[in-house]
MARTIMI-303411 format. One line per field, with one value per residue: x, y, z of N, C-alpha, C in turn; residue in one letter; chain. Coordinates in Angstrom, 1 decimal. Layout:
n.c1 [X:...]
n.c2 [Y:...]
n.c3 [Z:...]
ca.c1 [X:...]
ca.c2 [Y:...]
ca.c3 [Z:...]
c.c1 [X:...]
c.c2 [Y:...]
c.c3 [Z:...]
resn [A:...]
chain [A:...]
//
This chain:
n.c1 [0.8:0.4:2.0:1.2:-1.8:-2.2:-0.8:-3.2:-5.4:-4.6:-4.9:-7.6:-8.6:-9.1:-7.2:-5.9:-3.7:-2.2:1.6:3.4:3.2:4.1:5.0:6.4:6.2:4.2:3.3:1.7:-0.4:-3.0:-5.7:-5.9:-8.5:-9.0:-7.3:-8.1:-9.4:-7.5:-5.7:-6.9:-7.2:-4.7:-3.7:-5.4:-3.7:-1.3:-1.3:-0.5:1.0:4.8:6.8:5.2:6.5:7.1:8.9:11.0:12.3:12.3:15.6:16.0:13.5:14.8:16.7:15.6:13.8:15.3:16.3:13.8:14.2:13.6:12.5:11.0:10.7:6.9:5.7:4.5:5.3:4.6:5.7:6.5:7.7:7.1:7.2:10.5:10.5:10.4:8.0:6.4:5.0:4.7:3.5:3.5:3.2:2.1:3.8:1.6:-0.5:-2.7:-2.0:-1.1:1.9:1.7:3.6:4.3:5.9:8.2:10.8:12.1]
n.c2 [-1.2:2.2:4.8:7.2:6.6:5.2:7.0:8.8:7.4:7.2:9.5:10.0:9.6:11.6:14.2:16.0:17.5:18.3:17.8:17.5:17.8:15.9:14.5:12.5:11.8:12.3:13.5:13.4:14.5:12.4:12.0:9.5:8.2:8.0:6.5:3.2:3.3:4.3:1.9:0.2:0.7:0.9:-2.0:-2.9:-2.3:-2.8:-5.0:-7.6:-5.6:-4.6:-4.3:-4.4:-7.5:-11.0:-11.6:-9.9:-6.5:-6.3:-6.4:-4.0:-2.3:-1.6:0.2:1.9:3.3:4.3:7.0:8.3:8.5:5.6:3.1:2.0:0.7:0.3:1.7:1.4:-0.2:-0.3:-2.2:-2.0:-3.6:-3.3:-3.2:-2.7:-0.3:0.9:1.0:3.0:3.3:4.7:4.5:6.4:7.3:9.6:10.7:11.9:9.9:10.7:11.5:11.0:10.4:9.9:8.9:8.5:7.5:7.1:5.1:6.2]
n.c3 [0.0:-1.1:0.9:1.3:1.3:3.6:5.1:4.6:5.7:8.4:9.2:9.6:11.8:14.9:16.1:18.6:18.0:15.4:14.5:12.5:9.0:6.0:2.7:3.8:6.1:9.0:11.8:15.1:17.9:20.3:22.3:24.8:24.5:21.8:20.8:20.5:18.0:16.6:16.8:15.6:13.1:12.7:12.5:10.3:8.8:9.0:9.7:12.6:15.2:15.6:17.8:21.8:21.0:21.0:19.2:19.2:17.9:14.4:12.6:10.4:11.1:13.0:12.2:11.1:12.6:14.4:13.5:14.5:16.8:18.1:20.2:23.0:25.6:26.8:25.0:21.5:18.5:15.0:11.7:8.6:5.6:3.1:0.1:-0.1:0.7:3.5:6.1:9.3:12.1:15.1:19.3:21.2:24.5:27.1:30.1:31.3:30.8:29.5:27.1:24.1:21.6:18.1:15.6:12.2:9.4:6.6:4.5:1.8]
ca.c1 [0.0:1.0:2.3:0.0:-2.8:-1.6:-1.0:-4.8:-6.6:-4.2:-5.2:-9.1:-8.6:-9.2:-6.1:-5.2:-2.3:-1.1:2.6:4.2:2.5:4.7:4.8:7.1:6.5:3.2:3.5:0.1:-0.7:-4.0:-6.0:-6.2:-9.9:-9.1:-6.1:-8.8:-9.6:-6.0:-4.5:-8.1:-6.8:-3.1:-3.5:-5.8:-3.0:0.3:-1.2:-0.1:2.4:6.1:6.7:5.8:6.2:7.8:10.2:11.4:12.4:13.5:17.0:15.4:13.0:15.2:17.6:14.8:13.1:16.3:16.2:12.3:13.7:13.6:11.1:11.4:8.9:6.0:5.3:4.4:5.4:3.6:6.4:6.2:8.6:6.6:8.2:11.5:9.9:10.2:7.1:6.3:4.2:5.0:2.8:4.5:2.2:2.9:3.6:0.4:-1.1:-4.2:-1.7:0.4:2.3:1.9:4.9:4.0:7.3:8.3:11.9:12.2]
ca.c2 [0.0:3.5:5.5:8.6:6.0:4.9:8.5:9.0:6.8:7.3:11.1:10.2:9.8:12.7:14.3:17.1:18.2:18.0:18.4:17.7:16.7:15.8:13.6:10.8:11.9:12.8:13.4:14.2:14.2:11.9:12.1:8.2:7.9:8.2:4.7:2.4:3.5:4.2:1.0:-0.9:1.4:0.3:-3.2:-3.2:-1.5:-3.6:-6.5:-7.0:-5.1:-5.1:-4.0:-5.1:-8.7:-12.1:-11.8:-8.8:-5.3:-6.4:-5.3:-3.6:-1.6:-0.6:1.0:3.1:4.2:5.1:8.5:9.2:8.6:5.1:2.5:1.5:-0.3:1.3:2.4:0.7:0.4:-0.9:-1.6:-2.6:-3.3:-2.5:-3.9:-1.8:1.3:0.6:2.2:2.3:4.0:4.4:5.5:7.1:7.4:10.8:10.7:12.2:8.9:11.1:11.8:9.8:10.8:9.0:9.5:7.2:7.5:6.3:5.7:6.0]
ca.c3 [0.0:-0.8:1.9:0.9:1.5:4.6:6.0:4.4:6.9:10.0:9.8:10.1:13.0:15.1:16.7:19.5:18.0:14.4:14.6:10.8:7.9:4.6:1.5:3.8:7.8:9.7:13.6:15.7:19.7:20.1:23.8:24.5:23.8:20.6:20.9:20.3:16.6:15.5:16.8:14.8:11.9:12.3:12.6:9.2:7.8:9.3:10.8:14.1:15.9:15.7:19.0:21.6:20.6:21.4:18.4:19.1:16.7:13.2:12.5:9.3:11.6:14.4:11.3:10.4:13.7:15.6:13.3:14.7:18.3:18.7:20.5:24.2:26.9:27.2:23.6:20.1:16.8:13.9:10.9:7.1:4.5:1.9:-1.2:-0.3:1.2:5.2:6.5:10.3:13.0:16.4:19.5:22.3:25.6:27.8:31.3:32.0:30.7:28.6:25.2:22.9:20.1:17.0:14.7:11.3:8.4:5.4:4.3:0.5]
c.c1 [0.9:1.0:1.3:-1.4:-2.9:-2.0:-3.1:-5.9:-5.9:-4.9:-7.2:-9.5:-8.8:-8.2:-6.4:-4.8:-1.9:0.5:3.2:3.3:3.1:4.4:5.4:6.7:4.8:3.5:2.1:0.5:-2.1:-4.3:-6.3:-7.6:-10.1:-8.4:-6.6:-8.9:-8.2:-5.6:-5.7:-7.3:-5.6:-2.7:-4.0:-4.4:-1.4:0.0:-0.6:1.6:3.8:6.6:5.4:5.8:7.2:8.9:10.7:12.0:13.0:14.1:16.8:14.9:14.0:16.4:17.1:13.9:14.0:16.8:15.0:12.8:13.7:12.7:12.1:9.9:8.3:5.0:5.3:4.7:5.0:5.8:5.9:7.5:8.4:7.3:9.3:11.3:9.5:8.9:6.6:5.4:4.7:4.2:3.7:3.5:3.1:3.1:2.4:-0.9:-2.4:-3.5:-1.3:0.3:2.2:3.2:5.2:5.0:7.0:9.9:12.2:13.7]
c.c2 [1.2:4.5:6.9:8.0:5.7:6.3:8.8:8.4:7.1:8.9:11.4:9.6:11.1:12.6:15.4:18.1:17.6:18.8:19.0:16.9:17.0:14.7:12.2:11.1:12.4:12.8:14.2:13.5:13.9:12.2:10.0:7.6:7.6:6.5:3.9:2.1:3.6:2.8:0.0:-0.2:0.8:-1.1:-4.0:-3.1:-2.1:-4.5:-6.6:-6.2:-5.9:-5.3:-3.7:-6.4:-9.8:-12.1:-10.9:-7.8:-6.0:-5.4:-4.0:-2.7:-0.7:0.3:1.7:3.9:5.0:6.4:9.1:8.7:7.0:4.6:2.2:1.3:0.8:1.7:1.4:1.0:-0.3:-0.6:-2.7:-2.7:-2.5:-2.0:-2.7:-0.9:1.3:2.1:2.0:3.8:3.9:5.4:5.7:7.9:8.5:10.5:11.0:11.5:9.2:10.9:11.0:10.3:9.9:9.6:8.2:8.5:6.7:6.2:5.0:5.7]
c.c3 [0.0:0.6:2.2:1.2:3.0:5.4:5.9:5.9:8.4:10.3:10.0:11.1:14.0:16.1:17.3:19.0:17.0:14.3:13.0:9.9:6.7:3.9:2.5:5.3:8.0:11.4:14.5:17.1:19.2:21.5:23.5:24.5:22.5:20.3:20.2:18.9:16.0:15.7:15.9:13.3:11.4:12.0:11.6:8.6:7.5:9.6:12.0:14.1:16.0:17.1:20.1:21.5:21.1:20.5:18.7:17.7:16.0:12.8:11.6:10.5:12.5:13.5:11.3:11.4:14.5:14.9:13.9:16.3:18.9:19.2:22.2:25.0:26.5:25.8:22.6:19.0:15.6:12.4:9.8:6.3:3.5:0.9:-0.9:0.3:2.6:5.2:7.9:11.1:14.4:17.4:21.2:23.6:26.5:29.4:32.0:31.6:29.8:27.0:25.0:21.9:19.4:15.9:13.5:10.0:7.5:5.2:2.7:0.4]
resn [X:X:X:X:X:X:X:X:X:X:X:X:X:X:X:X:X:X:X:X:X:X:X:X:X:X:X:X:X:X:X:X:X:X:X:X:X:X:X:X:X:X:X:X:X:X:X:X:X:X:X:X:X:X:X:X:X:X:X:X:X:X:X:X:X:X:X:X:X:X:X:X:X:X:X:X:X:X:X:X:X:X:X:X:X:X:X:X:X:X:X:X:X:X:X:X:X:X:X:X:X:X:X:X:X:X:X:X]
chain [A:A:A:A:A:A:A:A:A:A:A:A:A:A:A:A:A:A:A:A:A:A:A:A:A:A:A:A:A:A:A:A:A:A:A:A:A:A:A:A:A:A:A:A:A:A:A:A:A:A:A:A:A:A:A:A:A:A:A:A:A:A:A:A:A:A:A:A:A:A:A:A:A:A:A:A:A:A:A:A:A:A:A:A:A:A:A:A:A:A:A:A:A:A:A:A:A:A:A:A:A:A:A:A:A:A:A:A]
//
């Protein structure tokens, strides 16, 4: 699936706080009422989660997230190959347990 398509449905979602929106990057703050619908959204979209999981991060992924910051406990990341074109999502839950960042990429 195209990446433009991808971005398409994650952003009908209703967000907080849109940070960046480009042709390869999107970054939004969600309130977690919202969690429910994006991660039904993300899991159409990647199948289950990369993170976190019993196999742990492929090497492939953790190349291409440790420029958006990285994954660690706590937080998820949805990733794709997508024939050649790593594509991944990751949601990053705030200390004050209401937000989470979503930060969904592409790496052409």
């Amino acid at each position: 699936m195209e990446f433009s398509k991808i971005k398409e449905e994650v952003m009908s979602v209703s967000y907080k706080e849109i940070r960046c929106e480009k042709d390869d990057y999107f970054e939004a703050v969600l309130v977690k009422e919202k969690v429910p619908s994006l991660l039904a959204k993300l899991d159409a979209l990647f199948g289950s989660c990369a993170y976190p999981s019993p196999k742990g991060i492929p090497s492939q992924a953790e190349a291409v997230i440790g420029k958006f910051g990285g994954i660690m406990k706590g937080q998820t990341l949805y990733f794709s190959d997508n024939n050649g074109s790593p594509v991944f999502a990751m949601l990053w839950p705030w200390q004050d347990k209401e937000n989470i960042t979503l930060k969904l990429g592409r790496k052409g």
